[in-house]
PAZAPA-4460 file (N, C-alpha, C; in steps of 0.05 Angstrom, whole numbers, plus 32768, in hexadecimal, padded with zeros to 4 digits):
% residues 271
    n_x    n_y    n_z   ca_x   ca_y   ca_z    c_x    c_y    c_z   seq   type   mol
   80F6   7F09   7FE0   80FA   7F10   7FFC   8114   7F05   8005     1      X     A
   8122   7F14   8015   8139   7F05   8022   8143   7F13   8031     2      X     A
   814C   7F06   8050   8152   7F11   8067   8171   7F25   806C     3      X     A
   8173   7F32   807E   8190   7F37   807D   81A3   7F20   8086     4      X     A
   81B3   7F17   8084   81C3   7F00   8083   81CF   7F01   80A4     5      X     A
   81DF   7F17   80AE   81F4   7F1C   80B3   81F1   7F30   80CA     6      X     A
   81F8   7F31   80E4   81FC   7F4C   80F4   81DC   7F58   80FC     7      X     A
   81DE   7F6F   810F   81C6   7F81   8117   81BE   7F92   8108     8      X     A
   81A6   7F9D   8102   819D   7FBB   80F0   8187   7FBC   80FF     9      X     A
   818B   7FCE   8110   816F   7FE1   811B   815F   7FEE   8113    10      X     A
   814D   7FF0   8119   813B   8008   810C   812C   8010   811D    11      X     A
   8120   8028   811F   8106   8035   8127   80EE   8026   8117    12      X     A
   80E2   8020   812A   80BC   801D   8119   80AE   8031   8120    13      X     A
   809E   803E   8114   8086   8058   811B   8073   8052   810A    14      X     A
   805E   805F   8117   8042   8064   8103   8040   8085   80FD    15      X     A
   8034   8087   80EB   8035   80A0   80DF   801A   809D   80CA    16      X     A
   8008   80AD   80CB   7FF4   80B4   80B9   7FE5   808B   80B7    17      X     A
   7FE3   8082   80A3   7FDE   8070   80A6   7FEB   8059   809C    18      X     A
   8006   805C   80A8   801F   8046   8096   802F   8047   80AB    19      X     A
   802F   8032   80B3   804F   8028   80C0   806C   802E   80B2    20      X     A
   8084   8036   80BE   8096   8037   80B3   80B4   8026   80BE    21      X     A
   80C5   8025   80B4   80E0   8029   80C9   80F0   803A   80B8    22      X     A
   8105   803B   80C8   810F   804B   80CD   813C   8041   80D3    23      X     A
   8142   8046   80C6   815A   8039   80DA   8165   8052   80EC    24      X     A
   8173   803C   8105   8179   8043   8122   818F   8062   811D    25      X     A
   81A6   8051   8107   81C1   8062   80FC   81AF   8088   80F2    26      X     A
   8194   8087   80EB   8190   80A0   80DF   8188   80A9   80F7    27      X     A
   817B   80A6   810D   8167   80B4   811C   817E   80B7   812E    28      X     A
   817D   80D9   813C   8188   80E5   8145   8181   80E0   816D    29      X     A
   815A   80E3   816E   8154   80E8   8187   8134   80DE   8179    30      X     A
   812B   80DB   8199   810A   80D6   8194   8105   80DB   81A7    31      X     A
   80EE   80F9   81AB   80E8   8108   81C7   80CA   8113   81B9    32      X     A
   80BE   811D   81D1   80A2   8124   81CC   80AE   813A   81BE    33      X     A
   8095   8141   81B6   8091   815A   81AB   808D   817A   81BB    34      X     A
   8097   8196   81AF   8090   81AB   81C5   806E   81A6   81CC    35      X     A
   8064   81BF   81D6   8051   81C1   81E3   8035   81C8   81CD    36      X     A
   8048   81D6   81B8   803D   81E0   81A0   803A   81CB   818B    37      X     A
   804A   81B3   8185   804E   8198   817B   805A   81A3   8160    38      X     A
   8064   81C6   8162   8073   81BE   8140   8091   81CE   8147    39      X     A
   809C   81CB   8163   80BA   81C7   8167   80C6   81AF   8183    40      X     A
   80DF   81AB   817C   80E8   81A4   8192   80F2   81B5   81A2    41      X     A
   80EB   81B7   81B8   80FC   81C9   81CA   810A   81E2   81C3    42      X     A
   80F4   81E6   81B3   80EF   8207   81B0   810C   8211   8194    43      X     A
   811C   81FE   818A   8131   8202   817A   812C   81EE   815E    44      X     A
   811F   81D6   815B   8116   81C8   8143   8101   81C9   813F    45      X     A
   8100   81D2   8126   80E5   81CC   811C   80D7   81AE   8112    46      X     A
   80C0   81A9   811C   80B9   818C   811A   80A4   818E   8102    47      X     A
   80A3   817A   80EE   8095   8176   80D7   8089   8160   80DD    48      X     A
   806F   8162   80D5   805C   8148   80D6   8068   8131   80B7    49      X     A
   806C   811A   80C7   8076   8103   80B3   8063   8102   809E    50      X     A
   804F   80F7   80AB   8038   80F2   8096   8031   810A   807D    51      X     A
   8034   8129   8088   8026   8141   8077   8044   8140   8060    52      X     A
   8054   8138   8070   8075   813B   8054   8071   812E   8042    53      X     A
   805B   810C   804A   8060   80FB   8033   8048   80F7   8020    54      X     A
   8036   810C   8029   801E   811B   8020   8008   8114   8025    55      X     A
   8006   8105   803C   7FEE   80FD   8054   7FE7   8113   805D    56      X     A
   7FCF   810D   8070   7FBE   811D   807F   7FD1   8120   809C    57      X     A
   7FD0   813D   80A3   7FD7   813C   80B6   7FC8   8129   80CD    58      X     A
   7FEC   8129   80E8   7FE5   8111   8103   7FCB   8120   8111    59      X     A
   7FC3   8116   8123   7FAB   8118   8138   7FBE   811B   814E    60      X     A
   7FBA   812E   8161   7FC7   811E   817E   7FE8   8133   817C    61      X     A
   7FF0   8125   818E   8018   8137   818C   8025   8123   8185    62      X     A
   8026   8108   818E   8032   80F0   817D   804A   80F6   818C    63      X     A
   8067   80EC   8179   807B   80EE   8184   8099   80F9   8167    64      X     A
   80A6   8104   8175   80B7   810F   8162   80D9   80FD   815E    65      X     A
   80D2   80FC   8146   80F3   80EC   813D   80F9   80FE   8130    66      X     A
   811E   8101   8137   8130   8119   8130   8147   8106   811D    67      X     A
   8141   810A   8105   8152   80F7   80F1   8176   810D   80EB    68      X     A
   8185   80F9   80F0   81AB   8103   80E7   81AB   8102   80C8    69      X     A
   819D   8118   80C0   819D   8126   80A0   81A6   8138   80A0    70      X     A
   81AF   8142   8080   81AE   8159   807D   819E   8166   806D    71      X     A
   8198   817A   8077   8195   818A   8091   817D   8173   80AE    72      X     A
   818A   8176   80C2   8176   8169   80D2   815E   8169   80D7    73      X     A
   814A   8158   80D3   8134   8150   80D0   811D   8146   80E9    74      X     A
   810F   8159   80F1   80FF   8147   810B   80E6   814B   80FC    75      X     A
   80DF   812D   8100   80BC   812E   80F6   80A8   8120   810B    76      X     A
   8093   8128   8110   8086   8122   8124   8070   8101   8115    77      X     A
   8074   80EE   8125   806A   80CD   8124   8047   80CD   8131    78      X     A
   8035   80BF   812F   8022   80BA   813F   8023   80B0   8156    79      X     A
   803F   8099   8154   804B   8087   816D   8058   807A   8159    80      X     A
   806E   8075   8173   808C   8069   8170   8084   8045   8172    81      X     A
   808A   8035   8168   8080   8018   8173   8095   800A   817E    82      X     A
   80B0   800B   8176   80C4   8003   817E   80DC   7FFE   8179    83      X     A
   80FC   7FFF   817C   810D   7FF4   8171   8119   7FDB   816C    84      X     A
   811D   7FD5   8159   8120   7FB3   814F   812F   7FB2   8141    85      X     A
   813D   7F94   814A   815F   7F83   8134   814A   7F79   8118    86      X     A
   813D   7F87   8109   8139   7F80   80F0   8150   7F77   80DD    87      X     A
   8165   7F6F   80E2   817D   7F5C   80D2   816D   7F47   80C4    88      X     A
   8163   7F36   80D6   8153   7F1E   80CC   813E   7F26   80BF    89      X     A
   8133   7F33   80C9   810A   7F36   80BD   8112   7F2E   80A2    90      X     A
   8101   7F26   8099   80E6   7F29   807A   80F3   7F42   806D    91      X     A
   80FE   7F4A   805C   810B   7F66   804B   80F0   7F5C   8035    92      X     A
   80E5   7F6E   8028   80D7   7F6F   8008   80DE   7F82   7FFC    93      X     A
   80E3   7F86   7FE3   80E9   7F9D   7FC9   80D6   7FA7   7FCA    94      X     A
   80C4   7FC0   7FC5   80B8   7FCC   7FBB   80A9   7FBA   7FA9    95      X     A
   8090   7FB9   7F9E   8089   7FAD   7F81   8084   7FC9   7F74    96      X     A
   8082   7FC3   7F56   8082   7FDC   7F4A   8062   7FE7   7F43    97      X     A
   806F   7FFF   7F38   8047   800B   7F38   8041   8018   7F4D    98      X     A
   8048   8016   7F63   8041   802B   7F82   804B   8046   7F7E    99      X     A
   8056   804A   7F63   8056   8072   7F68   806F   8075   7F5B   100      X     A
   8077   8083   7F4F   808D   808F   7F46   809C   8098   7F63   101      X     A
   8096   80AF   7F73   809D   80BC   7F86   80A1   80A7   7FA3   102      X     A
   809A   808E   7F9D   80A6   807E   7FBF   80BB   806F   7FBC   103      X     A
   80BE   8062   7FA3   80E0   805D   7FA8   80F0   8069   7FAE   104      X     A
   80FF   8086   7FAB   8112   808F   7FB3   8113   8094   7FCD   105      X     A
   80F6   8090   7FD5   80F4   8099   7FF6   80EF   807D   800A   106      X     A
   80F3   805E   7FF4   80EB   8047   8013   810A   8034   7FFB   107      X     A
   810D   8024   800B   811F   8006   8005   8106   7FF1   7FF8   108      X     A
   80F9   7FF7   8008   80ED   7FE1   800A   80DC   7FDB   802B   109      X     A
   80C6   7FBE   802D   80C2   7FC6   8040   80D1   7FAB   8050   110      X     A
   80C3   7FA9   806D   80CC   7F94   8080   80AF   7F88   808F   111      X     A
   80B0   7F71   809A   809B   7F6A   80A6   80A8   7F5B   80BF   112      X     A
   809C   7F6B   80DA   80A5   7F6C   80EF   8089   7F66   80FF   113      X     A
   8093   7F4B   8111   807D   7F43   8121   805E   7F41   8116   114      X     A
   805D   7F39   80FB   8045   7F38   80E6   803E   7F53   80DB   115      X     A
   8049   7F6B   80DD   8040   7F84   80D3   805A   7F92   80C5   116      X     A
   804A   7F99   80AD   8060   7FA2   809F   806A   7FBF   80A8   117      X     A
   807F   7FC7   809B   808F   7FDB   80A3   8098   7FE9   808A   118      X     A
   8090   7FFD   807A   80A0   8014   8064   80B5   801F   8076   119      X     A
   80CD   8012   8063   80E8   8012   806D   80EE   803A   8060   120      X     A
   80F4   804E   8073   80F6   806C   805C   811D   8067   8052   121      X     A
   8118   8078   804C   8138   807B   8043   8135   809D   8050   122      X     A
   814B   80A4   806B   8146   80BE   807C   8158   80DB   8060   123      X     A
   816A   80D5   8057   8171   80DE   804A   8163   80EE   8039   124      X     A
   8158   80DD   8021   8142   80E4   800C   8130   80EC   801A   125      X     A
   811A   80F0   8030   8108   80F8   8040   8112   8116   8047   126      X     A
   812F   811F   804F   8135   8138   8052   8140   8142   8033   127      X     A
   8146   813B   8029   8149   8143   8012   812F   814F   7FFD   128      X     A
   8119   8140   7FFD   8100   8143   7FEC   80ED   815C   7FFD   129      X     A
   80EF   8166   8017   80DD   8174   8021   80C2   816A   801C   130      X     A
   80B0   8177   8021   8090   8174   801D   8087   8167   8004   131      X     A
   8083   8154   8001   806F   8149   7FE9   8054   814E   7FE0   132      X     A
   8054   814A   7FC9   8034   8157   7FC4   801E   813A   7FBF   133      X     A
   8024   812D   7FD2   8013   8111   7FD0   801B   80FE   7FC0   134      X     A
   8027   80DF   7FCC   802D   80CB   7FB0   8017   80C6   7FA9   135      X     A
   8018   80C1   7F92   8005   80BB   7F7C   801C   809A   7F67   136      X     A
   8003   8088   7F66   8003   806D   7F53   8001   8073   7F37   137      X     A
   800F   8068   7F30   800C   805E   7F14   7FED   8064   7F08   138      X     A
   7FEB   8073   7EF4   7FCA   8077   7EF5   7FCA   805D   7ED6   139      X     A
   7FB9   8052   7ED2   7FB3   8039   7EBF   7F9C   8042   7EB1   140      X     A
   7F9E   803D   7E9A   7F87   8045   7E81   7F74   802E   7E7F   141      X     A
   7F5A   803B   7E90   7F4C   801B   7E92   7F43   8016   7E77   142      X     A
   7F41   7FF8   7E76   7F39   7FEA   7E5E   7F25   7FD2   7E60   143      X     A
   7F10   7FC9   7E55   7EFA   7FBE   7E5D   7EFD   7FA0   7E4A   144      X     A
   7EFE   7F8B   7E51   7EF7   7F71   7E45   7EDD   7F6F   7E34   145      X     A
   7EDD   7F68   7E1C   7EC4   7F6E   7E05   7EB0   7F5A   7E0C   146      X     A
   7EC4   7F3F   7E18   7EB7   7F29   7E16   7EC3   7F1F   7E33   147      X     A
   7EB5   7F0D   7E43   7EB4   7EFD   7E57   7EC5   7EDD   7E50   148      X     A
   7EE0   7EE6   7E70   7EDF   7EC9   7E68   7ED0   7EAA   7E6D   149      X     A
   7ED8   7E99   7E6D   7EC5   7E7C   7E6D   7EB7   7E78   7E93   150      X     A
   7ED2   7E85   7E98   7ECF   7E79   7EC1   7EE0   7E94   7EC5   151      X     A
   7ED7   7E9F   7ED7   7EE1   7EBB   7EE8   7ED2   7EB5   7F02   152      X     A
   7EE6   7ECA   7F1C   7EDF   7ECD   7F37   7ED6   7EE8   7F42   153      X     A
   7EC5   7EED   7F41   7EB1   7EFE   7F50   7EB5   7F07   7F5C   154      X     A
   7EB5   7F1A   7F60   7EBA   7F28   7F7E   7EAA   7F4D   7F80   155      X     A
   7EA7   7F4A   7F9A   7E97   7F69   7F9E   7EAE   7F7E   7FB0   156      X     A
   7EAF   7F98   7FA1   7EC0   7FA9   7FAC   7EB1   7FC9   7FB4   157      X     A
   7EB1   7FC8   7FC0   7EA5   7FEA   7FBF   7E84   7FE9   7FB2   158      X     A
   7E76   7FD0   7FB8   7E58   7FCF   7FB4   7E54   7FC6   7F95   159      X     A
   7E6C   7FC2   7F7F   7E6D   7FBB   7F6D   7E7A   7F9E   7F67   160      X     A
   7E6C   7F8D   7F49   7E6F   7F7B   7F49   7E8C   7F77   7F2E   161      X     A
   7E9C   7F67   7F37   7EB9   7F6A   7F1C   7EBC   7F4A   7F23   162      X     A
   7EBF   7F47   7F02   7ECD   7F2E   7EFA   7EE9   7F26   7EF7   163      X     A
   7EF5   7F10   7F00   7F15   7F16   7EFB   7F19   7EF3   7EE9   164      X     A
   7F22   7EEF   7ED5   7F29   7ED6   7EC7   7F31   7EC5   7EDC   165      X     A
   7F31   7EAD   7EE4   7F31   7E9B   7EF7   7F52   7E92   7EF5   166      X     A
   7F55   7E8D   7ED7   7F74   7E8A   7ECD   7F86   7E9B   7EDC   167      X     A
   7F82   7EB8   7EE4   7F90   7ECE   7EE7   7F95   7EC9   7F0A   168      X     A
   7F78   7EBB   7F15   7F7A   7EC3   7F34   7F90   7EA6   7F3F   169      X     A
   7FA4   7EAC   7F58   7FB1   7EA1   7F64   7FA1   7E98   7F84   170      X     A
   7F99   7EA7   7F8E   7F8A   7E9D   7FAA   7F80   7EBB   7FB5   171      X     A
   7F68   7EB6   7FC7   7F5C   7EC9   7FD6   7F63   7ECD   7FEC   172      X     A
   7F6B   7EE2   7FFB   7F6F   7EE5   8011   7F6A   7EF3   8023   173      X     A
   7F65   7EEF   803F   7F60   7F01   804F   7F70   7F14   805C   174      X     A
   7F6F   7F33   805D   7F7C   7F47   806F   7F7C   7F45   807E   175      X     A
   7F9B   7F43   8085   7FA2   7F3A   80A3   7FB7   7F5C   80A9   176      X     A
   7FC0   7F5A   80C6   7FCE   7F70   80CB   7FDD   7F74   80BC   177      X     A
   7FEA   7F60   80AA   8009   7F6A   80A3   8003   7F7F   8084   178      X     A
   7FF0   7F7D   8082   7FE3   7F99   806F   7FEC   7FB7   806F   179      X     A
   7FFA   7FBE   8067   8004   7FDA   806B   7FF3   7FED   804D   180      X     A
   7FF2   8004   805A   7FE8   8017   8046   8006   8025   803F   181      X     A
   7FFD   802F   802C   800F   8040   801B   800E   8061   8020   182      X     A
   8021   8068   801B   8020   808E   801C   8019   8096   8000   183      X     A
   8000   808D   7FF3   8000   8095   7FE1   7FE3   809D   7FD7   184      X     A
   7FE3   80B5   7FD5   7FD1   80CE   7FD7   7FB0   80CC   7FC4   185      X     A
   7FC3   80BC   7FA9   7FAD   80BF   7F8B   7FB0   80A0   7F7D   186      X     A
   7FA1   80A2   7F70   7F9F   8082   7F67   7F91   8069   7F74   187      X     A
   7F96   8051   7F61   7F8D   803D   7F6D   7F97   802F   7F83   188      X     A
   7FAF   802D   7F88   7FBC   8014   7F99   7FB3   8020   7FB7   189      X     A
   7FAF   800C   7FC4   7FA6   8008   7FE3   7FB5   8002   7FF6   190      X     A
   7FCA   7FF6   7FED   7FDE   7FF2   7FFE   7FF0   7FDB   7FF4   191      X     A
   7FFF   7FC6   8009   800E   7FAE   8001   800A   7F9C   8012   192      X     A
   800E   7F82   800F   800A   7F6F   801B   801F   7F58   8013   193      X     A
   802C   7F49   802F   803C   7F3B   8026   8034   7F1A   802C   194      X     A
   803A   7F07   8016   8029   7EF6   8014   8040   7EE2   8006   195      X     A
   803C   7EC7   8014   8057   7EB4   7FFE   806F   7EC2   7FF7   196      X     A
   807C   7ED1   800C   8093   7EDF   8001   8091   7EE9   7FF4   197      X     A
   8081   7EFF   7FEA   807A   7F12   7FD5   806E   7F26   7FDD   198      X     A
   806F   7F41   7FD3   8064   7F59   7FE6   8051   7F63   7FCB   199      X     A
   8036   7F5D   7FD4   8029   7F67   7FB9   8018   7F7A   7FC2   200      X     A
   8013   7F8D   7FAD   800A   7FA3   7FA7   7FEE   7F9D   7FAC   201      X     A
   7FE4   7FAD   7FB5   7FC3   7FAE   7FBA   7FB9   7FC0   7FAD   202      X     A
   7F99   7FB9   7F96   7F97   7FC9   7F86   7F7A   7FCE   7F8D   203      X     A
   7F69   7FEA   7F8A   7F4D   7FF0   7F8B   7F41   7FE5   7F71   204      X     A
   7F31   7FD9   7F68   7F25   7FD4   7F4C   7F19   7FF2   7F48   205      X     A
   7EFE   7FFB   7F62   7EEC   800E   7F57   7F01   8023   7F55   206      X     A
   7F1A   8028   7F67   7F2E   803F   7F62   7F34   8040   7F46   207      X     A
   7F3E   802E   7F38   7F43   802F   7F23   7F2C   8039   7F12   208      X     A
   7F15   8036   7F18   7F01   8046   7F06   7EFB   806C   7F16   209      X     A
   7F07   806F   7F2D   7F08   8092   7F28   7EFE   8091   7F4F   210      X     A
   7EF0   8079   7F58   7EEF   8079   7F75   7F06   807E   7F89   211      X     A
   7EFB   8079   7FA4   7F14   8077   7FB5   7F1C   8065   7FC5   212      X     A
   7F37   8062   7FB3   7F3D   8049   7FC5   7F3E   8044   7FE1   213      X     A
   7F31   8025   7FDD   7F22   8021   7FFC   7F31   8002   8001   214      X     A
   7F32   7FFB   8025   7F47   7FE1   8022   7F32   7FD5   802C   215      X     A
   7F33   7FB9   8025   7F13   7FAE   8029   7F20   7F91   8036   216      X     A
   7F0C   7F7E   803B   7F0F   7F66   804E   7F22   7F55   803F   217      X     A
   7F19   7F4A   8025   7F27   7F3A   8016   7F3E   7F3F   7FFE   218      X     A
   7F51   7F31   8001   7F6E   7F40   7FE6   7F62   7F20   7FD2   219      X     A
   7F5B   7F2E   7FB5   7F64   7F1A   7FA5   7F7F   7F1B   7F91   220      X     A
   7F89   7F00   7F97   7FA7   7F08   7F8C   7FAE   7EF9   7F71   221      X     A
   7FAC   7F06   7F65   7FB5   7EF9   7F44   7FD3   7EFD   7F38   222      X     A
   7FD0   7EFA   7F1C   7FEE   7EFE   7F0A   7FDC   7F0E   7EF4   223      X     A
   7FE7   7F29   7EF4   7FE4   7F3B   7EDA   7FFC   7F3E   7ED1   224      X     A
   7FF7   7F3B   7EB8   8013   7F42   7EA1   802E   7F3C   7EB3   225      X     A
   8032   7F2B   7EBD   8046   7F23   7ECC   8049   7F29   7EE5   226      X     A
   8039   7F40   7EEE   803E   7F49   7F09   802C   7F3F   7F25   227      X     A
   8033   7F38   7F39   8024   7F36   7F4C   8009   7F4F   7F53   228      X     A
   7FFB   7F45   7F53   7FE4   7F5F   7F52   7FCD   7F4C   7F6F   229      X     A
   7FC4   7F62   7F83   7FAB   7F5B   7F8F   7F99   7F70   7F93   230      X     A
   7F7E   7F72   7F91   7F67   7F71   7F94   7F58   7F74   7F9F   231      X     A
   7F4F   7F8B   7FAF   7F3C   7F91   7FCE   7F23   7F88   7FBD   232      X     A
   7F16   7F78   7FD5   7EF6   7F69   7FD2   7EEE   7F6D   7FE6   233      X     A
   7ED0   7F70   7FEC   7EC3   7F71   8004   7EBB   7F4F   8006   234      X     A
   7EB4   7F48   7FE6   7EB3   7F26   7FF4   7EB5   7F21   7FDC   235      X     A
   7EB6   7EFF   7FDC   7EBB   7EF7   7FC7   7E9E   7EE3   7FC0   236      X     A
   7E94   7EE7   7FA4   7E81   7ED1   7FA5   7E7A   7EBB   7F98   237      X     A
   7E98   7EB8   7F88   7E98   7E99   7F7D   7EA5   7E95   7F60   238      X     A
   7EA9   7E7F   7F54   7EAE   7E81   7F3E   7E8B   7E7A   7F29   239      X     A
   7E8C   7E8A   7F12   7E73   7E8C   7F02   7E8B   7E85   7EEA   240      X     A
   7E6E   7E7B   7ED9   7E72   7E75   7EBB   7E58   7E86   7EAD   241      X     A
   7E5A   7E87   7E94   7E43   7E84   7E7F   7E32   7EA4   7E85   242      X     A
   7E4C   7EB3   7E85   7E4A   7ECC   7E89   7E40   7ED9   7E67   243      X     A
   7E26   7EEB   7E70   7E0D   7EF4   7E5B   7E12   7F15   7E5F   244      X     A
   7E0D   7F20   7E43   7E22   7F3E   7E3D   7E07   7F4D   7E46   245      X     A
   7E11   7F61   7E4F   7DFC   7F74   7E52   7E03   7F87   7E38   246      X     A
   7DF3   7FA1   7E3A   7DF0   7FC1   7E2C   7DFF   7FCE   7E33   247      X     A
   7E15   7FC6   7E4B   7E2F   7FD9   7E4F   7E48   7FCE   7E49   248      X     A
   7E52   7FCF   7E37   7E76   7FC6   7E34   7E7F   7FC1   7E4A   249      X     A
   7E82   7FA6   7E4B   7E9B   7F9B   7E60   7E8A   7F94   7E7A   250      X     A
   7E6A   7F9A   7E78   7E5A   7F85   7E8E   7E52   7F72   7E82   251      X     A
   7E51   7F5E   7E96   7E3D   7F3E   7E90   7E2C   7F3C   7EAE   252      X     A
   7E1D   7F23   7E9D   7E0B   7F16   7EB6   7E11   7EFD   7EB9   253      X     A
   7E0D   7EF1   7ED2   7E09   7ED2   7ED1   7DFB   7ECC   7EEB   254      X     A
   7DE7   7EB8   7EE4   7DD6   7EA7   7EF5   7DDF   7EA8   7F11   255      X     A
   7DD5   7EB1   7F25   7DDA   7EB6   7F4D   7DE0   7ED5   7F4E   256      X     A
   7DEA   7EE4   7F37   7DF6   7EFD   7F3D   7DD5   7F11   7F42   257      X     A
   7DE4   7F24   7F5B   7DC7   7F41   7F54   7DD2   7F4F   7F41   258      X     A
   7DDA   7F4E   7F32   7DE7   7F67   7F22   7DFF   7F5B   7F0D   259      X     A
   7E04   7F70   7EFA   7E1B   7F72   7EE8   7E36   7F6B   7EF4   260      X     A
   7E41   7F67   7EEB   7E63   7F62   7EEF   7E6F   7F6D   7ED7   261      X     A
   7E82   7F7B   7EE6   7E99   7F91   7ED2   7EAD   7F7E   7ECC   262      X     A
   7EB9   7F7D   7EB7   7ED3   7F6F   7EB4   7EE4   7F84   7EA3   263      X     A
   7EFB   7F88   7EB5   7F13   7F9E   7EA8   7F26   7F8E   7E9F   264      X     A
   7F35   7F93   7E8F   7F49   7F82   7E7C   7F62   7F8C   7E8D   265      X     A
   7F6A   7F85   7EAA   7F77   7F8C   7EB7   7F97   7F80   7EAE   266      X     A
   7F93   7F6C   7E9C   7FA6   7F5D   7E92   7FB6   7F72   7E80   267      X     A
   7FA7   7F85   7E71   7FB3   7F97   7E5D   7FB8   7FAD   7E72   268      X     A
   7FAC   7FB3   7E80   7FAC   7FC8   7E8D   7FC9   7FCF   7E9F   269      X     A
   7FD3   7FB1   7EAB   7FED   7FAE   7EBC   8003   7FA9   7EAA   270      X     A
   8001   7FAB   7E91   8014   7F98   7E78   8027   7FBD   7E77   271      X     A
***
């Protein structure tokens, strides 16, 4: 992480579908409601829903329209505008990798402004790419642990029970606002979260087995194959030992649990 050093950089903040963005001040042309119809301005631009370009669900409501200095010029209609801000200073984060083939060329990176993050776009590449057909993650070839390790941490996601090696986990944490979702249509990841100067990836466990990713109360945040990786939990229920195999590959039991625990070799899986 590291701040801008030096001088002003403005930006637009908006909401759109279900992601915060910015925006810088230099690209955006005007910000005015929308026609009466909500898909021109003043009867001569045509307005595009932000969210349906980046292959979200279309907005609810008329929201508000930003007219980006591209080429060709660009007005896309916002949920709401939140405000303009000297982001020079803020919190800057890289991208971490794995969020999609298709969103780097379209963010920097993001920003965290007043505790809530911000997907920085790049206005350019956004008029350039037209309509997307949904980002989509990194899809991962799940792989199942044969054997249990000695001490793992528990946790319940989506009504299911997963084991994670205790070695692997860094700390539990609670979702707080500065949680941003992602524009990203298919796959596991849930969003990002920035934490100790680090912007880590939020991952669905049950997504990864074919569910839908869901963002839940608790992030557990570990180290896979080198990468920062976290973890939607509905809760967490402890560390267990002396974990006993069941009849399905890659479940165990242990003493306090109602049920099996999955353990995915998430370690191979992020490598």
């Amino acid at each position: 992480m590291a701040p801008f050093e030096s001088g002003r950089r403005l930006c637009l903040l908006v909401e759109a579908g279900e992601t915060r963005y910015a925006i810088e001040a230099t690209s955006v042309m005007e910000v005015a409601l929308p026609g009466s119809d909500g898909t021109s301005l003043r009867g001569m631009l045509e307005v595009k829903d932000l969210s349906v370009l980046l292959g979200g669900a279309p907005e609810l409501g008329t929201g508000m329209v930003v007219v980006l200095d591209v080429s060709p010029t660009l007005a896309v209609r916002v949920r709401s505008v939140v405000e303009v801000a000297d982001v020079a200073r803020t919190p800057f984060f890289l991208l971490p990798a794995g969020l999609g083939e298709t969103l780097a060329p379209l963010s920097r990176g993001a920003i965290l402004h007043k505790e809530r993050l911000y997907l920085e776009l790049i206005a350019d590449s956004l008029a350039q790419r037209g309509v997307l057909r949904g980002l989509s993650a990194v899809a991962r070839p799940v792989h199942l642990l044969d054997s249990p390790p000695e001490r793992a941490l528990v946790f319940e996601s989506q009504g299911r029970l997963f084991g994670l090696p205790l070695g692997l986990v860094s700390q539990v944490v609670t979702r707080g606002e500065a949680f941003s979702r992602l524009p990203v249509q298919k796959g596991a990841v849930a969003g990002v979260f920035p934490h100790a100067q680090v912007l880590w990836p939020i991952f669905s466990v049950p997504a990864m087995l074919g569910a839908e990713p869901q963002v839940e109360a608790f992030f557990v945040l570990a180290e896979m194959a080198g990468q920062n990786v976290g973890l939607c939990a509905t809760r967490v229920l402890g560390v267990l030992q002396r974990f006993e195999p069941t009849s399905e590959r890659g479940e165990f039991t242990a003493s306090g649990l109602s049920g099996p625990v999955l353990f995915l070799d998430l370690q191979h899986m992020f490598s």
